[in-house]
Steps between C-alpha positions, in 0.01 A plus 500: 500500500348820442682865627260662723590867452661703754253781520206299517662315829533851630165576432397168668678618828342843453146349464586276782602796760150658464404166746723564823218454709389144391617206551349323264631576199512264212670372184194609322559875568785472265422200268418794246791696455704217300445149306777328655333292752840288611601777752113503606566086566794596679406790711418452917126437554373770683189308592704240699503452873725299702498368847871352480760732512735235329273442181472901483865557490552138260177701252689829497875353460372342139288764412744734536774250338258486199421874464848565544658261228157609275667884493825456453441241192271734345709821590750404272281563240551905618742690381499783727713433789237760719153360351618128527606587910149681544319156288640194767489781803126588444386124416675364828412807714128466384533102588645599856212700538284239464658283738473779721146448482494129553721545750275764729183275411712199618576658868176573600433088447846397630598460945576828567854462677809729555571338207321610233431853630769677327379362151185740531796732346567322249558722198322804654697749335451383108134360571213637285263240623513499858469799714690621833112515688428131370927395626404707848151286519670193487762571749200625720341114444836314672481517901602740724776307626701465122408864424701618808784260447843624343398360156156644522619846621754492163202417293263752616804782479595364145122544407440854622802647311215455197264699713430816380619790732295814438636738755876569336605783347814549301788706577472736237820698512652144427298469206538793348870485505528165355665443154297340193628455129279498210530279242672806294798478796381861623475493906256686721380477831175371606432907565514529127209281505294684724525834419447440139075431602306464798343152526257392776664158463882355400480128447862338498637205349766319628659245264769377295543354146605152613217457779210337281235544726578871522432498126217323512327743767590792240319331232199425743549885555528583140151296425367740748600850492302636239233488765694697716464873493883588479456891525416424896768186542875510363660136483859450506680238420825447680738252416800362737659345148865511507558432110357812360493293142253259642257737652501690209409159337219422691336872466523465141361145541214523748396869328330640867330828463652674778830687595819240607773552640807323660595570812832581613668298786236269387458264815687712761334790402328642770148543378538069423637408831278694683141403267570153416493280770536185293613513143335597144192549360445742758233782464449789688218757509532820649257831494682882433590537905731182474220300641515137495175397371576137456805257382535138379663253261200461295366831257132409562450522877674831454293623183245408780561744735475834256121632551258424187487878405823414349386263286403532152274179484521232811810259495295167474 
């Protein structure tokens, strides 16, 4: 069996993100990136539809049994207790995905019944492929009826938490006061940060060492930024680690191009609690005034929102 290299599966999941708003994605958009065509074999087929939700959840149970037992045989071949975590988690998270999309695909065929409504959130906060306006279009396609039933009403809240909110604005004095820690161990205050330069624009990261697909939206992130003009946007990195060894790990590691910083009280601290409605990644982009100008799980709908003055060269 040949060792499919850890960074090249990252890059496959960073190619792969650049297709959120498609469905149909492919094997073939990553045959390319390695010569081990076993995991290919074992992969979901995004191209499948079914009309039985019983032979959907029977597909995904042993392609995600296969996947699964693929990673962990050929993780042992990793030394690197971090880089052998990040291998199986981005392999099975990228299968998931494309379950997600078979899964989406599958509805719109399938009786739509109280049922099967809640499954149009299936995955919606790790999904690349499949979009909160393409999740809210099927929920619009079941009747009336199941939309305003208890289930329905839970799956239409549970969807709009992804929907961006445009008219927030932070709470500065609570920002400014909050405690951050460079990697050095010296601790300032989020005031330190702003008075050093004026930016028209402070993109923040939420994430942690451990959460993979955090890691994997920094290196989407990373692919990107030299396109960014960074004299009009300041990006942050804040992590909620509580082993300051391992986040100090996985700067060194992942190499990002921008300031991090771990944040003290990590999840209880205020400006977490209060921003992150449900868990890392998290980004959030504000303007000078504390503005809200848009926040979401996934890097690109919020490199999205800046204005294309502030772009060096378009994103795609």
């Amino acid at each position: 069996m040949k060792i499919i290299i850890w960074s090249k599966v990252l890059f496959l999941l960073v190619i792969s993100s650049m297709h959120t708003n498609k469905y149909d994605i492919g094997i073939s958009t990553i045959e390319h990136l390695y010569s081990d065509t076993s995991l290919k074999r074992l992969l979901v087929d995004s191209s499948l539809v079914f009309t039985d939700p019983k032979k959907m959840n029977d597909y995904w149970r042993k392609k995600s049994t296969e996947v699964f037992n693929y990673t962990n045989t050929v993780a042992q071949m990793i030394t690197d207790v971090q880089k052998r975590k990040l291998f199986k988690d981005s392999i099975n998270l990228f299968n998931q995905d494309l379950y997600t999309v078979v899964m989406i695909k599958s509805l719109h065929k399938m009786k739509k019944t109280e049922e099967n409504i809640f499954l149009t959130t299936y995955n919606i906060a790790f999904s690349k492929f499949v979009s909160v306006k393409q999740r809210l279009a099927l929920f619009n396609s079941y009747p009336p009826k199941i939309q305003s039933s208890p289930i329905g009403k839970k799956t239409l809240s549970a969807i709009k938490v992804y929907v961006s909110n445009n008219t927030n604005k932070i709470e500065m004095p609570k920002w400014m006061s909050s405690y951050l820690q460079r990697p050095s161990g010296i601790r300032i205050t989020f005031n330190d940060i702003f008075k050093t330069a004026e930016y028209d624009y402070y993109l923040i990261i939420y994430g942690a060492s451990w959460c993979s697909p955090c890691r994997y939206e920094n290196l989407l992130l990373k692919k990107l930024v030299h396109r960014i003009d960074t004299s009009k946007v300041k990006i942050i990195g804040l992590s909620i680690d509580e082993n300051v060894k391992q986040w100090k790990n996985a700067i060194n590691q992942d190499k990002c191009p921008w300031d991090n910083f771990l944040l003290i009280g990590g999840q209880n601290a205020s400006i977490y609690k209060n921003y992150v409605p449900l868990g890392i990644p998290y980004n959030l982009l504000i303007d000078s005034k504390g503005v809200i100008i848009e926040n979401h799980g996934e890097i690109n709908v919020v490199l999205n929102a800046l204005p294309a003055s502030i772009y060096k060269k378009p994103l795609i």
